[in-house]
PDB file as gemmi writes it, atoms N, CA and C in Angstrom:
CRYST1    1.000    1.000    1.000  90.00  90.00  90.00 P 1                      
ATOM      1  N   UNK A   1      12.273  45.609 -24.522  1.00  0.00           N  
ATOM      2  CA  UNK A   1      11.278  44.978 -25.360  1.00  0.00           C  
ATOM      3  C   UNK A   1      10.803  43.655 -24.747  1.00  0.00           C  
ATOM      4  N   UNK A   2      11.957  42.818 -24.239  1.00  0.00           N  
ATOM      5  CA  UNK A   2      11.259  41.454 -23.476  1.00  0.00           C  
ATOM      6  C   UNK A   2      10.778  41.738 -22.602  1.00  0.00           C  
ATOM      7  N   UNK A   3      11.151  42.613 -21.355  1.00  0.00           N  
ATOM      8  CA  UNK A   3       9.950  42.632 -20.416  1.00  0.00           C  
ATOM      9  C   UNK A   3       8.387  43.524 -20.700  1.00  0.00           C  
ATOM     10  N   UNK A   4       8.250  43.934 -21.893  1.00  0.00           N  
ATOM     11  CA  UNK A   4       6.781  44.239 -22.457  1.00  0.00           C  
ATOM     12  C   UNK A   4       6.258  43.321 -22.650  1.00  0.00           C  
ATOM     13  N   UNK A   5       7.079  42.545 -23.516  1.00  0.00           N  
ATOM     14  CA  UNK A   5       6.414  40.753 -24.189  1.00  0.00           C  
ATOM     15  C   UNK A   5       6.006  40.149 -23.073  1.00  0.00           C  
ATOM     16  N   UNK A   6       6.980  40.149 -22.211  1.00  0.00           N  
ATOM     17  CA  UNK A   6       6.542  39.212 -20.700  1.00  0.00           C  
ATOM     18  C   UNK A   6       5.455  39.971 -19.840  1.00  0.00           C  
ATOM     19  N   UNK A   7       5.164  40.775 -19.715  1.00  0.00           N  
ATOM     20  CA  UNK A   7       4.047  42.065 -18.962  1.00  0.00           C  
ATOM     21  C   UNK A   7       2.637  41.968 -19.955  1.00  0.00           C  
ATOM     22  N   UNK A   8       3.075  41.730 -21.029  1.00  0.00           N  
ATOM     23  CA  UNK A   8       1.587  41.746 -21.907  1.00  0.00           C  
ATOM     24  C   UNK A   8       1.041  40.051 -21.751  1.00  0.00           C  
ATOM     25  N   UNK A   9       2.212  39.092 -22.010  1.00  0.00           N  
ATOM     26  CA  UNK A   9       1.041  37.955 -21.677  1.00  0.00           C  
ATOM     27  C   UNK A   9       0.804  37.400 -20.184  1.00  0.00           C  
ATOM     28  N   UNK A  10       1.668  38.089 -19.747  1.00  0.00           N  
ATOM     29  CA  UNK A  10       1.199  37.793 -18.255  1.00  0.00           C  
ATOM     30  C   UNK A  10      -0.226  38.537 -18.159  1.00  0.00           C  
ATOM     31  N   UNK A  11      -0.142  39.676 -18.181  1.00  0.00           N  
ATOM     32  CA  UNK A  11      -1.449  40.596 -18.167  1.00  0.00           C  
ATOM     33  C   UNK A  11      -2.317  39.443 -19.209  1.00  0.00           C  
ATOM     34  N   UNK A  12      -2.243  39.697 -20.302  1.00  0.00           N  
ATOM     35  CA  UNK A  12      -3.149  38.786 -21.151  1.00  0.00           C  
ATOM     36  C   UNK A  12      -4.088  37.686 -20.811  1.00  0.00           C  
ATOM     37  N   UNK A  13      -2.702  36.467 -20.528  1.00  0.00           N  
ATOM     38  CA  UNK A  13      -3.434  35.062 -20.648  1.00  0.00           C  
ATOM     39  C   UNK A  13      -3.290  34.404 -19.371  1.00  0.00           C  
ATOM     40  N   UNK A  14      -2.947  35.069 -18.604  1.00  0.00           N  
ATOM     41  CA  UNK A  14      -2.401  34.724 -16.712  1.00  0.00           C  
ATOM     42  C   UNK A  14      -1.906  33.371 -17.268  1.00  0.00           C  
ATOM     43  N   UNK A  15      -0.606  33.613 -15.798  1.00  0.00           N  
ATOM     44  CA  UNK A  15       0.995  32.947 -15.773  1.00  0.00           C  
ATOM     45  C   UNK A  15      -0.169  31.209 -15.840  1.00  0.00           C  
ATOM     46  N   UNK A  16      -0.661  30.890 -14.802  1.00  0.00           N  
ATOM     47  CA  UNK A  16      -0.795  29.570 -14.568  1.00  0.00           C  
ATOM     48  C   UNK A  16      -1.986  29.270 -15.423  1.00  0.00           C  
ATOM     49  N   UNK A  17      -2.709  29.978 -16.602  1.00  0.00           N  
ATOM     50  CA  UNK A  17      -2.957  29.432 -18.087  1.00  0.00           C  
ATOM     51  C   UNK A  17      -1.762  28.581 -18.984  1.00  0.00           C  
ATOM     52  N   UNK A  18      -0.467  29.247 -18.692  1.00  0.00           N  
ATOM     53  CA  UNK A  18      -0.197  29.326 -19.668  1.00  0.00           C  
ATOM     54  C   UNK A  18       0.629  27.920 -19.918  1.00  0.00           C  
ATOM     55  N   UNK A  19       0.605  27.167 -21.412  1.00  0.00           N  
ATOM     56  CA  UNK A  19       0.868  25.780 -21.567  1.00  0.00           C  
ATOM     57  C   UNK A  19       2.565  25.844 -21.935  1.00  0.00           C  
ATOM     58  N   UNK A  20       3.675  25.456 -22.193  1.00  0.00           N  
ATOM     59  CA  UNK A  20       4.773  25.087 -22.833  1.00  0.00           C  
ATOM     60  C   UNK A  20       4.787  25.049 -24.176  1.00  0.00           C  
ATOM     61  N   UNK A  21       3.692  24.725 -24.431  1.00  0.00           N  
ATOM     62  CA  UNK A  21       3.582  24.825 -26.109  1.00  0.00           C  
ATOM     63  C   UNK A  21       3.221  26.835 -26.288  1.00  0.00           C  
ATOM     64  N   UNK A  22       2.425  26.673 -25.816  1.00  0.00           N  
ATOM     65  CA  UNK A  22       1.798  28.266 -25.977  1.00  0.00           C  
ATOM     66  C   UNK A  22       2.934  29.111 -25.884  1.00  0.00           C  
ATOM     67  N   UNK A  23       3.741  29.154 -25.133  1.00  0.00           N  
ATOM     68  CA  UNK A  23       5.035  29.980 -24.304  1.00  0.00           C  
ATOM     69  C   UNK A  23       6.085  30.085 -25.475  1.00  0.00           C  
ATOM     70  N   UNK A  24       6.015  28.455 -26.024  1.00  0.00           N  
ATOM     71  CA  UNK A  24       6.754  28.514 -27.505  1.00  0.00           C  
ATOM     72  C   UNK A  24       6.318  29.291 -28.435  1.00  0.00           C  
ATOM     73  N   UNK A  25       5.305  28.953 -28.559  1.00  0.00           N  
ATOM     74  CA  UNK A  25       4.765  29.438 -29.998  1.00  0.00           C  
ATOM     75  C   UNK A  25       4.703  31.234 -30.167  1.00  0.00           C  
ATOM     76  N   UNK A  26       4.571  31.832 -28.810  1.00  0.00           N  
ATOM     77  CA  UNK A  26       4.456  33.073 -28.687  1.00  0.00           C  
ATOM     78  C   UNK A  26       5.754  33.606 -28.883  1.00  0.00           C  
ATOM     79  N   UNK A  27       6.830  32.855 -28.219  1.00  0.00           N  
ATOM     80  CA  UNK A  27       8.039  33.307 -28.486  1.00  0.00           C  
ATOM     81  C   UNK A  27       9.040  32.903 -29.924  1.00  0.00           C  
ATOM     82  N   UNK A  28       8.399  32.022 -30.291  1.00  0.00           N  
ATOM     83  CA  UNK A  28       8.780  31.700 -31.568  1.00  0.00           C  
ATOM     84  C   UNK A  28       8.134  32.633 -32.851  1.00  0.00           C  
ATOM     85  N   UNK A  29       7.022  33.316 -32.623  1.00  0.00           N  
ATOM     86  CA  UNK A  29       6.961  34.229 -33.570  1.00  0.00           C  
ATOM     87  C   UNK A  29       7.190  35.932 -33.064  1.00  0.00           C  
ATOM     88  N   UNK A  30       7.716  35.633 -32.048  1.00  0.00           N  
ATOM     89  CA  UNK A  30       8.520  36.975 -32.022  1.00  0.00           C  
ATOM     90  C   UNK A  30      10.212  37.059 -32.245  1.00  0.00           C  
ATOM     91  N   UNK A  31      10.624  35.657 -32.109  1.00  0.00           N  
ATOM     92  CA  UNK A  31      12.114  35.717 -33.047  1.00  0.00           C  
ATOM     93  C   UNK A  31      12.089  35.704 -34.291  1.00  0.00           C  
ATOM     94  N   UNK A  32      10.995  35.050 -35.112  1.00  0.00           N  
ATOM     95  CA  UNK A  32      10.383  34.980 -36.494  1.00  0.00           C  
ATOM     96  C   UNK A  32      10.630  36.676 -36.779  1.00  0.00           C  
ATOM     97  N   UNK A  33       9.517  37.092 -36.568  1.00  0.00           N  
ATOM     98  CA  UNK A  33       9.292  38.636 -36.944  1.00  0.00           C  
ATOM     99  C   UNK A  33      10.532  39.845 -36.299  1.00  0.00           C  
ATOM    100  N   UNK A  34      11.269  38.810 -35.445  1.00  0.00           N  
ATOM    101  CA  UNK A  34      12.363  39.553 -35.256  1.00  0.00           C  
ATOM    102  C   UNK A  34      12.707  40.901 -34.472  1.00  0.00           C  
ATOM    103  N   UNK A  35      11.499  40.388 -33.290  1.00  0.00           N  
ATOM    104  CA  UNK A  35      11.164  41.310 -32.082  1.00  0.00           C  
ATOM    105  C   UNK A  35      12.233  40.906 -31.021  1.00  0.00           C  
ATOM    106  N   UNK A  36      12.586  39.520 -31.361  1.00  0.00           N  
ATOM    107  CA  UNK A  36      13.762  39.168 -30.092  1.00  0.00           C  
ATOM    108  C   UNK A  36      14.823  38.719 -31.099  1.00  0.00           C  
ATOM    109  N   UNK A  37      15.890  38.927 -30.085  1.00  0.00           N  
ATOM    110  CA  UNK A  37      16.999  37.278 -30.300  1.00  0.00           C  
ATOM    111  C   UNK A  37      16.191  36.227 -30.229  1.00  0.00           C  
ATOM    112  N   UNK A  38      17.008  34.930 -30.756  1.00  0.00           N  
ATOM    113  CA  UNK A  38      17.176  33.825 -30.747  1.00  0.00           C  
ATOM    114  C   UNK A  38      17.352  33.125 -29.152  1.00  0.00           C  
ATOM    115  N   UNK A  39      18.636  33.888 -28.582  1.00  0.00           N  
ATOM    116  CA  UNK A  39      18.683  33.849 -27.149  1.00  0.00           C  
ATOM    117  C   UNK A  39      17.308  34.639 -26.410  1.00  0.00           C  
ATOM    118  N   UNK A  40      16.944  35.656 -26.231  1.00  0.00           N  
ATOM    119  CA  UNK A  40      15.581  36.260 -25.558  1.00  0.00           C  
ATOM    120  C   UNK A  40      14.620  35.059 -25.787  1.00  0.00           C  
ATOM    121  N   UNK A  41      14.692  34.770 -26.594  1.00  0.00           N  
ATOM    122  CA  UNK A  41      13.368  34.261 -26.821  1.00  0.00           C  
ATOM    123  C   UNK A  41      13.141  32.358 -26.082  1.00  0.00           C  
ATOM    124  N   UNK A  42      14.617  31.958 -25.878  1.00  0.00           N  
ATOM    125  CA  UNK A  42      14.634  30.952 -25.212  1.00  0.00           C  
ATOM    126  C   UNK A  42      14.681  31.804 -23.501  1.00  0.00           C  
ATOM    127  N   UNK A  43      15.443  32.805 -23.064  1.00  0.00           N  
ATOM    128  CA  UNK A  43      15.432  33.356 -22.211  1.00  0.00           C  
ATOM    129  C   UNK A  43      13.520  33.826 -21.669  1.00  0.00           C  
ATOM    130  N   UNK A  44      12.810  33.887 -22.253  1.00  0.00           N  
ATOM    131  CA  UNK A  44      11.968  33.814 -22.248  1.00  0.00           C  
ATOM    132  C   UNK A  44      10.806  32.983 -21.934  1.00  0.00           C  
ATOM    133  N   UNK A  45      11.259  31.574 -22.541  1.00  0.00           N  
ATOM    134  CA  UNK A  45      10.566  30.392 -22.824  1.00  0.00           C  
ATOM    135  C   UNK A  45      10.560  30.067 -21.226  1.00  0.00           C  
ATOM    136  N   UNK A  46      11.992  30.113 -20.773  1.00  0.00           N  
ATOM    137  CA  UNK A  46      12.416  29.700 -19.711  1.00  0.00           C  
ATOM    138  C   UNK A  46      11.856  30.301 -18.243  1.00  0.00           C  
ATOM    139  N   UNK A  47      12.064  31.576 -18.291  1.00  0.00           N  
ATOM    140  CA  UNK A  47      10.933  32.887 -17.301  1.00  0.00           C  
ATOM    141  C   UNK A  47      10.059  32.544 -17.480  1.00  0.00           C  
ATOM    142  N   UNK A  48       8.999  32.420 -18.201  1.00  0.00           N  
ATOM    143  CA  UNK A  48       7.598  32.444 -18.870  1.00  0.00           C  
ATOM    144  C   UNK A  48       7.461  30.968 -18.020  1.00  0.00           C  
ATOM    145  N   UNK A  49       7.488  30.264 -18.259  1.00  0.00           N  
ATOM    146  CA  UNK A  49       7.520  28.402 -17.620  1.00  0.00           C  
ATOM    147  C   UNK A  49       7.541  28.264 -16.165  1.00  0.00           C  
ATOM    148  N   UNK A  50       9.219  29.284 -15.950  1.00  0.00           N  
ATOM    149  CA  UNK A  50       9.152  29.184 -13.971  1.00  0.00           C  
ATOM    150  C   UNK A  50       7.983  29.917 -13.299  1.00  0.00           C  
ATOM    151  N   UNK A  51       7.535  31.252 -14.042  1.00  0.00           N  
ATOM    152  CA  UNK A  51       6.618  32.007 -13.792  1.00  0.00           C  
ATOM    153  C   UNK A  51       4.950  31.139 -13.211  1.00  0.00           C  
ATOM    154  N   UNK A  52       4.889  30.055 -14.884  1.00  0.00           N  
ATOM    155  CA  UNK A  52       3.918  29.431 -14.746  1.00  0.00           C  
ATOM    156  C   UNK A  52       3.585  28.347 -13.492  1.00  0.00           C  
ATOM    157  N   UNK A  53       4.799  27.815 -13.641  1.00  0.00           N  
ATOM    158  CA  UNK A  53       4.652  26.981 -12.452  1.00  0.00           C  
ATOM    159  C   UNK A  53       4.753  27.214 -11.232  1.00  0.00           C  
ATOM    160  N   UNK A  54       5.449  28.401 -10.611  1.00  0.00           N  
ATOM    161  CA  UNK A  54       5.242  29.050  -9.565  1.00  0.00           C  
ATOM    162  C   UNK A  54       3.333  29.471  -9.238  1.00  0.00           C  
ATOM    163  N   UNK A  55       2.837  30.241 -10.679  1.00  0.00           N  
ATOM    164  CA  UNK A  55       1.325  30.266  -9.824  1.00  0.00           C  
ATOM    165  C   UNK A  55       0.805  29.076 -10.541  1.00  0.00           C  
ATOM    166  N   UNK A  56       1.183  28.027 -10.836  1.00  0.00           N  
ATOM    167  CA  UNK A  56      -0.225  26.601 -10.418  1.00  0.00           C  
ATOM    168  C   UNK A  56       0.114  25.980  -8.877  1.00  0.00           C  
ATOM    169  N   UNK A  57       1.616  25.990  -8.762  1.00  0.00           N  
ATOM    170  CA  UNK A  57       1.981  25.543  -7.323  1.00  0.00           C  
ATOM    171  C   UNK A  57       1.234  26.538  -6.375  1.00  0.00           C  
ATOM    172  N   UNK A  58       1.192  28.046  -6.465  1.00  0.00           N  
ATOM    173  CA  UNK A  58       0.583  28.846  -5.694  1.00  0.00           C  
ATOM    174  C   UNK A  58      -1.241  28.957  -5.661  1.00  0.00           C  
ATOM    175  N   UNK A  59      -1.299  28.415  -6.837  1.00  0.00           N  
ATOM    176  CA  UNK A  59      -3.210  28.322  -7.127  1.00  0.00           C  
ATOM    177  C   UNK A  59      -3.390  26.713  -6.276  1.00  0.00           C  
ATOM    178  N   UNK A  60      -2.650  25.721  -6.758  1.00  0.00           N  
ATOM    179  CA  UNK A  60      -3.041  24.762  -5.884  1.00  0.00           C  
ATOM    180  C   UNK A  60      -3.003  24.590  -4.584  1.00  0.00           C  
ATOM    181  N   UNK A  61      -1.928  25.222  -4.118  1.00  0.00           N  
ATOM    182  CA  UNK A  61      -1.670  25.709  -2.539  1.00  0.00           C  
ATOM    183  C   UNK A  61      -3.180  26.381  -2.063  1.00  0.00           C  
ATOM    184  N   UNK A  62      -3.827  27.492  -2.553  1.00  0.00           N  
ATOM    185  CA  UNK A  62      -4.799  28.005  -2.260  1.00  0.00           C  
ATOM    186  C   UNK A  62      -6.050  27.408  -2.138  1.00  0.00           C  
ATOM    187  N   UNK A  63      -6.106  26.678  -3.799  1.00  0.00           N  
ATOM    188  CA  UNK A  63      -7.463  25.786  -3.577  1.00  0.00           C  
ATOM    189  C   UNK A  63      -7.483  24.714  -2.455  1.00  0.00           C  
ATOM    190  N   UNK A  64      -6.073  23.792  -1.953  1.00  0.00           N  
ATOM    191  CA  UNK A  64      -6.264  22.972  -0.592  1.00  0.00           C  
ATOM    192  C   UNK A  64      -6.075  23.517   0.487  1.00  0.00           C  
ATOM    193  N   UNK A  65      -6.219  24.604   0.394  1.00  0.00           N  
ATOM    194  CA  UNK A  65      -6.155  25.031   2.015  1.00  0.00           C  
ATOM    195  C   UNK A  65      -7.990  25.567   1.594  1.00  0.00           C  
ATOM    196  N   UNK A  66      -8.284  25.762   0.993  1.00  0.00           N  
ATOM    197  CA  UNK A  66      -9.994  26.659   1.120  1.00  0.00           C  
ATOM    198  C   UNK A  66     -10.915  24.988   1.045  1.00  0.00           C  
ATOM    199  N   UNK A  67     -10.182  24.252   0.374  1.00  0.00           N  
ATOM    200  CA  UNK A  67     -11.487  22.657   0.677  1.00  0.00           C  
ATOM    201  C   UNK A  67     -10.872  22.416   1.899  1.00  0.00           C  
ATOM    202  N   UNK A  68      -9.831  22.918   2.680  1.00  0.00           N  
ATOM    203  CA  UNK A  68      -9.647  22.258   3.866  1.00  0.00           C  
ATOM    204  C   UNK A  68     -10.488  23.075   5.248  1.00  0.00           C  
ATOM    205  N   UNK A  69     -10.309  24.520   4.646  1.00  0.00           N  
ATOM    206  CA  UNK A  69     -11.648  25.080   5.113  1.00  0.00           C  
ATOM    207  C   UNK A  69     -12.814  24.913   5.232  1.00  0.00           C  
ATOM    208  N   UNK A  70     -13.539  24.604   4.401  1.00  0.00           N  
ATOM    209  CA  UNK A  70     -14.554  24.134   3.743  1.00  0.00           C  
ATOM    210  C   UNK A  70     -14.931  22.749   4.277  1.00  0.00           C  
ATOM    211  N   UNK A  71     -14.393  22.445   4.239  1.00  0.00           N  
ATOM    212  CA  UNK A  71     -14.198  20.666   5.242  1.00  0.00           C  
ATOM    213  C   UNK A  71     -14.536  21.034   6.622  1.00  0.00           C  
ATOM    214  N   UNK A  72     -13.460  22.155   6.959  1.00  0.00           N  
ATOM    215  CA  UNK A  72     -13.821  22.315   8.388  1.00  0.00           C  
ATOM    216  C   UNK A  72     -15.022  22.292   8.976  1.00  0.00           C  
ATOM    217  N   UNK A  73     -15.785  23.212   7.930  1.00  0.00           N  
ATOM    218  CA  UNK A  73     -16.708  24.243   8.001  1.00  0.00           C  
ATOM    219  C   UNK A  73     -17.859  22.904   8.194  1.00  0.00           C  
ATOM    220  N   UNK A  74     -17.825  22.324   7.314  1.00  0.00           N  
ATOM    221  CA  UNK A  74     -19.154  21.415   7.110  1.00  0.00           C  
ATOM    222  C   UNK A  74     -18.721  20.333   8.209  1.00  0.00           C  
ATOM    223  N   UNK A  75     -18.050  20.546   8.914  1.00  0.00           N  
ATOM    224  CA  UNK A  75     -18.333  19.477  10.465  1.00  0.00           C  
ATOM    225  C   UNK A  75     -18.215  18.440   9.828  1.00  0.00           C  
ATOM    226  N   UNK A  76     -17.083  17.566   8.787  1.00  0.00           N  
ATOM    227  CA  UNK A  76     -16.863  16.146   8.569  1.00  0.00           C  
ATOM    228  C   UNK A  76     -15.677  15.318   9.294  1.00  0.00           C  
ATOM    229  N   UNK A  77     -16.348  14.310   9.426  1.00  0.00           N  
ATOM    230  CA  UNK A  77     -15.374  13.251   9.338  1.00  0.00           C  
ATOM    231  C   UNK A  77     -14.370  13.156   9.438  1.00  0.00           C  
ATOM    232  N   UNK A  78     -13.149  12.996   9.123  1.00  0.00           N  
ATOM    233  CA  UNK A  78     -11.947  12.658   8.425  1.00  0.00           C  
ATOM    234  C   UNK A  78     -11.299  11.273   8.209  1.00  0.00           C  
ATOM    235  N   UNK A  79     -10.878  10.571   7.385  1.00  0.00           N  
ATOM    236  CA  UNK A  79     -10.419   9.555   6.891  1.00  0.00           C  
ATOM    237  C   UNK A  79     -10.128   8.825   8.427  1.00  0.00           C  
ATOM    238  N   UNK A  80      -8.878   9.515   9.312  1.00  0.00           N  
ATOM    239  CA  UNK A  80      -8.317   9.233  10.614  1.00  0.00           C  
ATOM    240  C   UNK A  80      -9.314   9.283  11.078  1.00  0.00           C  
ATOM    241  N   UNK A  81     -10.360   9.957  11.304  1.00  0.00           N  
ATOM    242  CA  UNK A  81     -10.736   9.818  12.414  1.00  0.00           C  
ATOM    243  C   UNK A  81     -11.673   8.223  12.450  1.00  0.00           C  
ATOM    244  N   UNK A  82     -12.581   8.465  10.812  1.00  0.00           N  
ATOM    245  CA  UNK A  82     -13.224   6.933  10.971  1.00  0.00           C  
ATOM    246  C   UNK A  82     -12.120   5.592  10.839  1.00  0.00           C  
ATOM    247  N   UNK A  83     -11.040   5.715  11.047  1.00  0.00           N  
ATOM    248  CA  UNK A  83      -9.718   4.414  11.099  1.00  0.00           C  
ATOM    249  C   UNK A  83     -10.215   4.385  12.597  1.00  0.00           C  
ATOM    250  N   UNK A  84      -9.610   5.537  13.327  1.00  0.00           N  
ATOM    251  CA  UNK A  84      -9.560   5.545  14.442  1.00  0.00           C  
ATOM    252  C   UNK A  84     -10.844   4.438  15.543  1.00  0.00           C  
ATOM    253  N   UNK A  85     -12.026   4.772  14.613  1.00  0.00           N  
ATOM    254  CA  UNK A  85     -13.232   4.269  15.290  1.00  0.00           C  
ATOM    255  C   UNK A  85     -13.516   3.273  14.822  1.00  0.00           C  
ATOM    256  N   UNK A  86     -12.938   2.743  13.771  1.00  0.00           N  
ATOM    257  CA  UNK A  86     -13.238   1.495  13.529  1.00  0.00           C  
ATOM    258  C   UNK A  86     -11.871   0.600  14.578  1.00  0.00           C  
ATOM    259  N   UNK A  87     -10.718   0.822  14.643  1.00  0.00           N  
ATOM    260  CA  UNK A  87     -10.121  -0.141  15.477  1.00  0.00           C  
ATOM    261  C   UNK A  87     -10.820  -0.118  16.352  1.00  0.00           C  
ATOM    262  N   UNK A  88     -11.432   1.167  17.269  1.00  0.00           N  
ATOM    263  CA  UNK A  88     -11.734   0.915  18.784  1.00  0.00           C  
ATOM    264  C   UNK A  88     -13.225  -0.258  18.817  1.00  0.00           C  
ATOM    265  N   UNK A  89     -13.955   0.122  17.353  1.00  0.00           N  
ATOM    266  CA  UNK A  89     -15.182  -1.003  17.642  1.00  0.00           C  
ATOM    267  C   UNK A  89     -14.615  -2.394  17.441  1.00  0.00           C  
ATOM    268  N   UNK A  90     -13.613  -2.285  16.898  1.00  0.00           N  
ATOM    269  CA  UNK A  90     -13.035  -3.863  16.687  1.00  0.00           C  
ATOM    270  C   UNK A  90     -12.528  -4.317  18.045  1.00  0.00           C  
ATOM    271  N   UNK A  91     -11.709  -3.209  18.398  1.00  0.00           N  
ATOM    272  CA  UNK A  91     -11.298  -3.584  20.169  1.00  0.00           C  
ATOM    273  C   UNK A  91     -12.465  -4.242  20.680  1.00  0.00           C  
ATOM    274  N   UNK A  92     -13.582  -3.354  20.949  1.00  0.00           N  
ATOM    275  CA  UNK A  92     -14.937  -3.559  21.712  1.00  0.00           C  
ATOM    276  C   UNK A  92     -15.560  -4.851  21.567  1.00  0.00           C  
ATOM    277  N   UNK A  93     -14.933  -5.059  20.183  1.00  0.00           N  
ATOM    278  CA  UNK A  93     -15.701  -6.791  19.823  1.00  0.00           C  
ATOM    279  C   UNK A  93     -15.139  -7.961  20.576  1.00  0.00           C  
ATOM    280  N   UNK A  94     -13.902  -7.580  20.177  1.00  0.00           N  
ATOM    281  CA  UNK A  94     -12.984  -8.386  20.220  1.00  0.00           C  
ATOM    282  C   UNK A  94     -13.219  -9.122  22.052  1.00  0.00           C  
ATOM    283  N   UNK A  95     -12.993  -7.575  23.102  1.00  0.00           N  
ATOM    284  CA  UNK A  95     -13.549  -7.435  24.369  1.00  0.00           C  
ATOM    285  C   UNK A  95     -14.541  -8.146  24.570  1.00  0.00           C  
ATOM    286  N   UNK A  96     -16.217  -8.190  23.981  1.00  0.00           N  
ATOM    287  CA  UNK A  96     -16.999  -8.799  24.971  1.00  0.00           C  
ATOM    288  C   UNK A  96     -17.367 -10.327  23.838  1.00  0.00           C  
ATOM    289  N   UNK A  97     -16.562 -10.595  22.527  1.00  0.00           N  
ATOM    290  CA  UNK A  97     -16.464 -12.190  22.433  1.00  0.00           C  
ATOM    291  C   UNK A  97     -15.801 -12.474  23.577  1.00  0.00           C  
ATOM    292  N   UNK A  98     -14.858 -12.068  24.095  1.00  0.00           N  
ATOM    293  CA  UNK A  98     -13.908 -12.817  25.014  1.00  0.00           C  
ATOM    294  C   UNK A  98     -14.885 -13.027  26.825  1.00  0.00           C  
ATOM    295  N   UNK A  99     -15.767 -11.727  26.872  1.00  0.00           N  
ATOM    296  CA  UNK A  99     -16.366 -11.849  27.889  1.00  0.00           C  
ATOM    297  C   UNK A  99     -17.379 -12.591  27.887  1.00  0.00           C  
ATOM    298  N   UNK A 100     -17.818 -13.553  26.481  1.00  0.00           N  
ATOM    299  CA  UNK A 100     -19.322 -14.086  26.438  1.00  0.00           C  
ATOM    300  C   UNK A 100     -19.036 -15.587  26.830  1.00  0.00           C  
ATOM    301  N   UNK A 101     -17.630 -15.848  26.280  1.00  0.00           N  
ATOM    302  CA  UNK A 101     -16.750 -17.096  26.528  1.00  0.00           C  
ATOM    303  C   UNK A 101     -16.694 -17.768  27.529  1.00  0.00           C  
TER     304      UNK A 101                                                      
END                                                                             
């Protein structure tokens, strides 16, 4: 019976929807109505949660690697690289004050 409960809202409301409160409340009215234990239903709470956070860690993993694509793609910049070019114009300054001297 728990792994239906767990197969239907996974199917349902996808894992990395799903809130801590929500996870409760779903499992709290199935010990109510007396579809689970008391234990299942924390056994549950608990699966249901690692589940979730496994795909936001796995959705966020995805979305920074595709803007890092995407970055690629559009030929920018990068933070390092304009550091990089600003010391060397500071070098350069620095260089021909000293040569005007």
């Amino acid at each position: 019976m728990i792994d239906l409960v767990k197969k239907t809202l996974l199917t349902g409301v996808g894992v990395a929807a799903l809130t801590k409160e929500k996870i409760e409340e779903v499992a709290r009215d199935f010990v109510e109505k007396g579809k689970l234990s008391e234990q299942e239903g924390k056994a549950l709470v608990d699966d249901l949660m690692a589940r979730s956070d496994e795909s936001r860690k796995e959705l966020q993993k995805q979305i920074e690697e595709k803007v890092v694509q995407l970055l690629d793609k559009m030929d920018l910049a990068k933070k390092s690289d304009l550091e990089a070019l600003k010391g060397e114009v500071e070098e350069l300054r620095k260089s021909a004050d000293s040569t005007e001297e």
